[in-house]
C-alpha positions as CSV (number, residue, x, y, z in Angstrom):
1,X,96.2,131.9,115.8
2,X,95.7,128.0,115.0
3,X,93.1,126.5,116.2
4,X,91.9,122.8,117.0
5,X,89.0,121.0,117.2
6,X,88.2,120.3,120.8
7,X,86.6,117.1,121.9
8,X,84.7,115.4,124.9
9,X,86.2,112.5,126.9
10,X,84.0,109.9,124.9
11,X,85.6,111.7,121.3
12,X,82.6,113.7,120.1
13,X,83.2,117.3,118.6
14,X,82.0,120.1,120.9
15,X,84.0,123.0,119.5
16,X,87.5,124.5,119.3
17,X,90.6,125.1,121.4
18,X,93.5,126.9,120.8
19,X,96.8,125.0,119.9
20,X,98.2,126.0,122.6
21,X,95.5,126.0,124.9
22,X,95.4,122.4,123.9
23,X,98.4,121.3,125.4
24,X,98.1,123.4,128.9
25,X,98.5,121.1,131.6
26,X,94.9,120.6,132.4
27,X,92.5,122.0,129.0
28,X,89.7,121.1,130.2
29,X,88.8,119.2,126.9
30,X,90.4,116.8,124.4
31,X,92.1,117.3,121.0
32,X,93.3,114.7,118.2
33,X,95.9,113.7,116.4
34,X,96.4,111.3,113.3
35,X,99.3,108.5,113.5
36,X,99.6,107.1,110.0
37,X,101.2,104.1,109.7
38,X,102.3,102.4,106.1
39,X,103.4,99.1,105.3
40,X,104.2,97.2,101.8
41,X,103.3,93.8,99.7
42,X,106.8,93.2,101.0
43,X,105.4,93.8,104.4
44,X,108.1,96.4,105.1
45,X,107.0,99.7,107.6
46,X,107.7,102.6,106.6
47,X,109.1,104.9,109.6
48,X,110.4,108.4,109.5
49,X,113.5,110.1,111.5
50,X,111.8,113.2,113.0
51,X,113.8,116.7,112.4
52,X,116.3,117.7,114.4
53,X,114.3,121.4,114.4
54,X,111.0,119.2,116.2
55,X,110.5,120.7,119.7
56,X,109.6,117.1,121.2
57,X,111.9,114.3,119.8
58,X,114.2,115.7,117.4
59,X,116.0,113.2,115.6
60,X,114.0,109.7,116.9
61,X,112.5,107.4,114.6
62,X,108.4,107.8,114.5
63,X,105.5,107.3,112.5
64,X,105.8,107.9,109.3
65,X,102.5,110.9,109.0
66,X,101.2,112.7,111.9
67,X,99.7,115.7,113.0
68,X,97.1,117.4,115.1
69,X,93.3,117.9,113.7
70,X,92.7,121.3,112.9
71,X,89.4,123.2,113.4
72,X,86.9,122.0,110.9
73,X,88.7,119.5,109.7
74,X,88.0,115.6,110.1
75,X,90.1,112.9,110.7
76,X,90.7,111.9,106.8
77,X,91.2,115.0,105.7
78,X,94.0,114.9,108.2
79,X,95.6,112.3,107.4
80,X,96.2,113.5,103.7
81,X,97.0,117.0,104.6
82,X,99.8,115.4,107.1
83,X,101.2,112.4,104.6
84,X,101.4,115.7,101.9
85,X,103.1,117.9,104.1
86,X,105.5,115.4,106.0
87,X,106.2,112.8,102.7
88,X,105.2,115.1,99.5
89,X,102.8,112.3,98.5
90,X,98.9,112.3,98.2
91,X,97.0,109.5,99.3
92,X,93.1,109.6,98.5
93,X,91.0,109.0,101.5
94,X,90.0,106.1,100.9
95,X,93.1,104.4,101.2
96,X,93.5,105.5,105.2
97,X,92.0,102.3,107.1
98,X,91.1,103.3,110.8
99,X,92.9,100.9,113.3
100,X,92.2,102.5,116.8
101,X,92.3,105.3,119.3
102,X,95.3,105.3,121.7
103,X,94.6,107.8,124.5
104,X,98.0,110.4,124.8
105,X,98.5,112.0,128.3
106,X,95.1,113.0,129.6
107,X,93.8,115.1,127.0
108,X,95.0,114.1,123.5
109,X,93.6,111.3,120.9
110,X,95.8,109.5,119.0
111,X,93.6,108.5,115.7
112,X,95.7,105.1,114.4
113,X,95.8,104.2,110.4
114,X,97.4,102.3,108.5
115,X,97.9,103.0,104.4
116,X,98.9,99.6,102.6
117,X,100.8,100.8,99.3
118,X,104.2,100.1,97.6
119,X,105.6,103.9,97.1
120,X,109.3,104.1,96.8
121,X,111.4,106.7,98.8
122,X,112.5,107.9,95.5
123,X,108.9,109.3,95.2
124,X,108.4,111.2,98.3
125,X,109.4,114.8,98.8
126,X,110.0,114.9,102.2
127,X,109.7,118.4,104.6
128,X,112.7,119.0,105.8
129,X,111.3,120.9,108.4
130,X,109.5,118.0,109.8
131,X,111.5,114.9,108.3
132,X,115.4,114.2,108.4
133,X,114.9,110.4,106.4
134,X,112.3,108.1,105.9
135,X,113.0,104.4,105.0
136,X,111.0,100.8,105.0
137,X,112.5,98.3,107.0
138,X,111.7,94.7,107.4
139,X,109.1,93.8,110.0
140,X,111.4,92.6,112.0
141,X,114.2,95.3,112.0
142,X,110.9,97.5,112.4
143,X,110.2,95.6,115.5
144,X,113.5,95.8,116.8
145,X,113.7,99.9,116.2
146,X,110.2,100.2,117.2
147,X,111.1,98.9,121.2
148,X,114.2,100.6,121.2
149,X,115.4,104.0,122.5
150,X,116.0,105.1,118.8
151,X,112.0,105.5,118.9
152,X,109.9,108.1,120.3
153,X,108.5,107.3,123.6
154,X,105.8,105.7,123.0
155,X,103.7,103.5,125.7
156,X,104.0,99.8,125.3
157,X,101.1,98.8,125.3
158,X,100.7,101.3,122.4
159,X,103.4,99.5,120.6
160,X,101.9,95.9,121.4
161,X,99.2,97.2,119.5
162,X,100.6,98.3,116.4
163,X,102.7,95.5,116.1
164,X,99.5,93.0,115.9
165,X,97.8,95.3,113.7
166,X,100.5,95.1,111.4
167,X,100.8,91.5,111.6
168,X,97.3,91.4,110.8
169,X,96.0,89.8,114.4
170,X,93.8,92.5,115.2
């Protein structure tokens, strides 16, 4: 049985929940998730094709690392278990700069970050159980994926915000 860390509505630890559990219609309590965001000296994005195997969004462009945090764990640790698993690359800690939370639904935290680092697609291993492709794009080809139906689903609001993160206008 996997497990999550369970949160309160103002995002401070107060146990665990059950995966599952966690995405009931009503939990009772809130779980996170990292989104991990990467972009280049070329200021290219990186952005991954999800598997066609995922049970939400098979085959639409995302993210290039995410997951859910699991019991015990803490938000870093997260994001370099998920860039490890997803892209066959390890990134230290350090390197994970926190942008913001984003609010999913009613009872999931999305945890935003961004890695700034120039690793070519040649380097990564990607799971082919959670990735089909991953490839950098020009900001602005980024943009234009990023707001179209190619993309998950994401709120615009959430995607007004990553784009002025990434442009640096924070």
């Amino acid at each position: 049985m996997e497990y999550l860390n369970a949160y309160d509505k103002d995002g401070n630890h107060i146990g665990k929940i059950e995966r599952e559990a966690a995405h009931a219609e009503s939990p009772g309590v809130y779980h996170k998730a990292v989104w991990v965001w990467f972009i280049n000296s070329k200021k290219e994005v990186l952005v991954q094709k999800r598997s066609k195997d995922k049970k939400s969004s098979p085959l639409k462009w995302d993210f290039p690392s995410a997951g859910h945090v699991e019991f015990g764990e803490d938000l870093l640790a997260t994001c370099v278990r998920e860039t490890e698993e997803e892209l066959g690359i390890t990134i230290p800690k350090e390197k994970f700069e926190y942008l913001f939370r984003w609010q999913k639904g009613a009872w999931e935290f999305g945890e935003t970050f961004l890695v700034k680092a120039d690793i070519p697609i040649k380097d990564m291993q990607i799971n082919p159980e959670e990735v089909e492709q991953v490839k950098w794009l020009a900001f602005d080809a980024f943009k234009k994926l990023f707001y179209s139906s190619d993309f998950c689903g994401h709120p615009i609001e959430y995607k007004d915000k990553v784009i002025a993160y990434l442009r640096g206008k924070r």
